[in-house]
N, C-alpha and C positions, 0 to 999 in steps of 0.2 A: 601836737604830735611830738614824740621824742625823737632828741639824734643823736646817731653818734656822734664821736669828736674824734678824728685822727690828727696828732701833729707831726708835724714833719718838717717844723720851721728849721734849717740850716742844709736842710737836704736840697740837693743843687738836680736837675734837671739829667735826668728822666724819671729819677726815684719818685718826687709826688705825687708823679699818676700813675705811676708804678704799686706806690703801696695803696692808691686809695682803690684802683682795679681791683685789688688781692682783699679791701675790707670788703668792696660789693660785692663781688662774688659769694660772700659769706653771708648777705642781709637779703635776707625778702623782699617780694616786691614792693615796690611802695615806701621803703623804707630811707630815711634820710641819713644822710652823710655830712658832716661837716669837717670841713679839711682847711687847717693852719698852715702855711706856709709862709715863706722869707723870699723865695726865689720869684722873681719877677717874670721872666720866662711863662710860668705857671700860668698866669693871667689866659694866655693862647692855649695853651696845651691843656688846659681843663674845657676850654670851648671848644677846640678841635676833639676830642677825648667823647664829650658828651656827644656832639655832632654825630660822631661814627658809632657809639656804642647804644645809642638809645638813651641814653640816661637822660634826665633832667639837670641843669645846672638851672639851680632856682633863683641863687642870688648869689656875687662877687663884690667885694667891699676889701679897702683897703687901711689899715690905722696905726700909724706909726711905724710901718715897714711890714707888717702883716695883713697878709692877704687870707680872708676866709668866705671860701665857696661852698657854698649849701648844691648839696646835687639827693636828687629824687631816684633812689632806683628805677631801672624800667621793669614793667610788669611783664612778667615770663608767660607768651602765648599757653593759653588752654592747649594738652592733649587728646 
């Protein structure tokens, strides 16, 4: 399956889950997010983030100062 890639590595706390809210909101359900970041912080506030939103956070990995969180949109209930 394809994903997006937001980066946002230098942005300091609250902007990364700040701009990846504003990419989901944009993506279908089901659809994947992958988010670069620098800010360590980050690590909590994407598990806290998904916790409260629904989303999936499918995997966090760290490599040489970069952090990238794969997060699952959540599926928007039937009308």
């Amino acid at each position: 399956m394809s994903e997006t890639i937001l980066d946002v590595k230098g942005m300091s706390c609250p902007l990364p889950v700040l701009r990846a809210n504003r990419a989901l909101r944009g993506m279908s359900g089901g659809a994947r997010l992958r988010v670069l970041a620098t800010d360590r912080a980050a690590v909590a506030d994407f598990q806290s983030y998904c916790k409260e939103t629904g989303h999936a956070l499918l995997a966090c990995s760290e490599e040489a100062g970069t952090f990238s969180f794969l997060i699952r949109r959540r599926e928007e209930p039937a009308t």
